[in-house]
C-alpha positions as a printed NumPy array, in Angstrom:
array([[ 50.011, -46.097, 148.923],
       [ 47.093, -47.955, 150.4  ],
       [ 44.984, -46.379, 153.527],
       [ 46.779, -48.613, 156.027],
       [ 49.866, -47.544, 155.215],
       [ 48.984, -43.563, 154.132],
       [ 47.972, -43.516, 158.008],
       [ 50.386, -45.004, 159.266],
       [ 52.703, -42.211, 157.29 ],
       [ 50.264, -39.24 , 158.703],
       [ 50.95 , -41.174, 162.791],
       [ 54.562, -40.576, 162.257],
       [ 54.587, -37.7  , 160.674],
       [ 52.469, -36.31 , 163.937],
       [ 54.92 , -37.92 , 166.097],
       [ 58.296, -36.769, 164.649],
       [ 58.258, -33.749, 166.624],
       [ 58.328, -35.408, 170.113],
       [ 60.055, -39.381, 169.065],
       [ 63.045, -38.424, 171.213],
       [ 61.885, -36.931, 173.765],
       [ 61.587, -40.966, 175.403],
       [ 65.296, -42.001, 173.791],
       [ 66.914, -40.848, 177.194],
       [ 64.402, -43.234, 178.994],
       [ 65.463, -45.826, 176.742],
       [ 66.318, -49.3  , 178.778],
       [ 70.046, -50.258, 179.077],
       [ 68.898, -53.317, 176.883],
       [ 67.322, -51.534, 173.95 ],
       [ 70.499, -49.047, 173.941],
       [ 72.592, -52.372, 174.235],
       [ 70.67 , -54.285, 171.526],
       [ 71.018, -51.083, 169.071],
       [ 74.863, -51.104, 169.26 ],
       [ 75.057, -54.707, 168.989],
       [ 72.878, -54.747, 165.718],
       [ 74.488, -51.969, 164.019],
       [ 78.015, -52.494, 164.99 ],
       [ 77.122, -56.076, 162.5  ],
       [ 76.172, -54.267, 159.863],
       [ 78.681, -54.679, 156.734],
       [ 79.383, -52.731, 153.273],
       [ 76.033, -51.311, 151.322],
       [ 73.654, -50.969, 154.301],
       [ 69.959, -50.283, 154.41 ],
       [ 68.017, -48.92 , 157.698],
       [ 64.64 , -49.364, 157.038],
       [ 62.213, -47.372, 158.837],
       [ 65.335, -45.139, 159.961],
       [ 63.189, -42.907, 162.035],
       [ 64.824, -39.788, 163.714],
       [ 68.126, -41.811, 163.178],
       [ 68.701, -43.277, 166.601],
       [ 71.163, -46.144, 165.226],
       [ 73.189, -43.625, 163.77 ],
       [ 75.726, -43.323, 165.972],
       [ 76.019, -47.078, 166.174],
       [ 77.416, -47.754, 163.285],
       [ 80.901, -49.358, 162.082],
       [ 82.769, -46.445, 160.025],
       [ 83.576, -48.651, 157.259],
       [ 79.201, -48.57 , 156.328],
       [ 77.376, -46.698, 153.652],
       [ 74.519, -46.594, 154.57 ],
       [ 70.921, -45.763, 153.56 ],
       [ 68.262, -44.743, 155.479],
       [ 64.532, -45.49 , 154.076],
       [ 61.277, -43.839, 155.923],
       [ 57.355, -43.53 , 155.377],
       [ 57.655, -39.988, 157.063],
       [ 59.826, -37.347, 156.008],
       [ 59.232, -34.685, 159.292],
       [ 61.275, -38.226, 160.416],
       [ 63.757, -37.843, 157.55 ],
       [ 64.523, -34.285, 158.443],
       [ 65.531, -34.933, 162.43 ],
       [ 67.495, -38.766, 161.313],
       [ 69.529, -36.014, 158.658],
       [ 70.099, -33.488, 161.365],
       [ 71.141, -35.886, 163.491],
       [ 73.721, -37.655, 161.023],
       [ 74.622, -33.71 , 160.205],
       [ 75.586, -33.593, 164.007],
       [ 77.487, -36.797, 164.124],
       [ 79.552, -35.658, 161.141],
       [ 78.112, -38.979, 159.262],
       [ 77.023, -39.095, 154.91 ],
       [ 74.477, -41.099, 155.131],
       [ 71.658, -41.127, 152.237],
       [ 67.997, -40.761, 153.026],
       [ 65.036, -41.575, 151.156],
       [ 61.632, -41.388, 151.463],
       [ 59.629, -44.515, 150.801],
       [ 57.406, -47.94 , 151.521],
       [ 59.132, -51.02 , 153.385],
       [ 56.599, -52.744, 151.787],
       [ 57.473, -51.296, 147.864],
       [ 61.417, -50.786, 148.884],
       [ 62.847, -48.488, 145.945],
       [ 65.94 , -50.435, 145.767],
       [ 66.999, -52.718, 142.299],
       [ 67.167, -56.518, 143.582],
       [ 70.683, -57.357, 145.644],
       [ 71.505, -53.904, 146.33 ],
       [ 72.333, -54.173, 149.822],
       [ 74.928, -56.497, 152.244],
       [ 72.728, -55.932, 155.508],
       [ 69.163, -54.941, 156.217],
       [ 68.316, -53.166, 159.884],
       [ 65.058, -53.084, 161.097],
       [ 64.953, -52.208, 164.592],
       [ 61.732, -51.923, 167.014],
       [ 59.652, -50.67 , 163.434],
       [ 58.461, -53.689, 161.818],
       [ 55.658, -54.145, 164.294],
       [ 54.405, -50.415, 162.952],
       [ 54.565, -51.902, 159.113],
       [ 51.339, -52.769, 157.732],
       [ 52.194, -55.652, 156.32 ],
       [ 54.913, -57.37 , 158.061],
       [ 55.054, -60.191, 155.43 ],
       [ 55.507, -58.039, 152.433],
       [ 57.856, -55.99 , 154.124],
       [ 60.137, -59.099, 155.124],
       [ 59.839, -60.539, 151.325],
       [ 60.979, -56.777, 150.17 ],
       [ 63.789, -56.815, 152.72 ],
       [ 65.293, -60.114, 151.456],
       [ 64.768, -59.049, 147.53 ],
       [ 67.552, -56.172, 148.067],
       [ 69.956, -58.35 , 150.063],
       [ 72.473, -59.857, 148.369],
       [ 73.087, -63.749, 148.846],
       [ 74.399, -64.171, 151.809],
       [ 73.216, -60.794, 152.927],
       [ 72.234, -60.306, 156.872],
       [ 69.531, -59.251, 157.98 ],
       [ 69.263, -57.656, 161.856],
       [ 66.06 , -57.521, 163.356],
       [ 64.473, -56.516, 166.908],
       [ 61.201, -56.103, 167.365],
       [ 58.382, -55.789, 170.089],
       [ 56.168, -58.743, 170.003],
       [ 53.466, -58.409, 172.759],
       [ 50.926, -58.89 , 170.21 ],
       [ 51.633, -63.023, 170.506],
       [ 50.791, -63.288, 173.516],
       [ 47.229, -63.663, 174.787],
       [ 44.89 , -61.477, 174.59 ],
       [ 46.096, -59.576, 171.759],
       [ 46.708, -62.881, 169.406],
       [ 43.118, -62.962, 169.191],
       [ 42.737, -59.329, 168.443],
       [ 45.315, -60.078, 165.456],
       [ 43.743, -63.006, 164.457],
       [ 41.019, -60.217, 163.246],
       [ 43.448, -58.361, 161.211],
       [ 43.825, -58.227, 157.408],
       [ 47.545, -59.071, 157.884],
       [ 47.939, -60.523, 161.551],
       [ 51.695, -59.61 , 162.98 ],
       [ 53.707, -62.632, 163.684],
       [ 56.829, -63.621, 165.295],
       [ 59.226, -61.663, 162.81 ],
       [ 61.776, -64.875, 162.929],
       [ 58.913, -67.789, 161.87 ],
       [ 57.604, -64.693, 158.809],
       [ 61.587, -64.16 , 157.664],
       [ 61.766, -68.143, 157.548],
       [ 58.72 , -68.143, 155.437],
       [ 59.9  , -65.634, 152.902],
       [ 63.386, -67.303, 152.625],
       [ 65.886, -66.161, 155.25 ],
       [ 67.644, -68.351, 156.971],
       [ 67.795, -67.752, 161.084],
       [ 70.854, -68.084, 162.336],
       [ 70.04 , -66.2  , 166.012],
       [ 67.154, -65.299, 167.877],
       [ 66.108, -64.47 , 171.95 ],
       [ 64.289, -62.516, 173.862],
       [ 64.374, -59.719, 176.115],
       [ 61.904, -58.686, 178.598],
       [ 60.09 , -60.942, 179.543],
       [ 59.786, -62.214, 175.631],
       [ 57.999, -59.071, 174.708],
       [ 61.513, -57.722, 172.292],
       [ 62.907, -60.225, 169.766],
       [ 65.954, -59.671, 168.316],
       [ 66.729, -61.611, 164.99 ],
       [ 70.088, -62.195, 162.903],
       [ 69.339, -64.051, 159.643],
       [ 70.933, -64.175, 156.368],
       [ 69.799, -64.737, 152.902],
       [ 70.965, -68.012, 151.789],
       [ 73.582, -68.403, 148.413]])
């Protein structure tokens, strides 16, 4: 694990203890978004960067679904939660940017509001479409203030700059088939497959 990424592991593992304390302050529109994502999720079903499993309870019944995070004080609250909800849902611990998946092992990929916390975004995306089958979906939503002025320059300095999550998944091979914003632009949500 490089140093980027081993601190972003120690960040969440510090903030584990208090992630939901904000999830009933949550906007109508993030809550919204969640449900809509998840309830399009199909078959073999990876959550990457899973988190203190807030999607849980959005998903179809018919999903098996696996849960990959960098911090495992995360893992423990996302597998009390699914405990709670009744729900067998696999965890692992591990790297969205080294996913420990064999190639086309999942139908759908979730990332939701995490990819902007990922290192590097790019190798993330290109790990993400590797375990999707063909034709495999991939949900995204994201926040994306870091476009906008003044931050883009501030990126711009970066070893891997943060993008716009839909122009990176065209780049590594997905194919877009919906994308908008909310708020203002700063939350993109993305549904893209991974072409046949």
């Amino acid at each position: 694990m490089d140093s980027r990424t081993e601190k972003t592991r120690r960040l969440w593992e510090h903030r584990a203890g208090l992630y939901d304390f904000g999830g009933h302050c949550e906007h109508v529109a993030i809550r919204n978004t969640r449900e809509l994502l998840c309830g399009g999720a199909r078959g073999r079903t990876l959550e990457v960067a899973v988190g203190t499993g807030r999607n849980l309870r959005y998903y179809p019944p018919q999903v098996k679904l696996t849960g990959l995070d960098l911090s495992s004080a995360m893992i423990a609250r996302a597998a009390k939660k699914a405990e709670d909800l009744g729900l067998a849902i696999t965890f692992v611990e591990g790297d969205a940017q080294r996913l420990p998946f064999a190639d086309r092992s999942f139908e759908t990929v979730l990332c939701a509001l995490s990819l902007c916390t990922i290192p590097d975004q790019e190798r993330a995306l290109r790990e993400m479409h590797r375990v999707l089958v063909p034709g495999g979906r991939l949900l995204l939503v994201d926040h994306i203030e870091y476009t906008r002025m003044p931050l883009r320059l501030r990126e711009r300095r970066r070893e891997h700059p943060r993008r716009l999550p839909r122009e990176v998944a065209e780049e590594v091979g997905f194919e877009v088939g919906h994308h908008d914003r909310l708020f203002f632009g700063v939350v993109e949500r993305v549904v893209a497959h991974r072409p046949h």
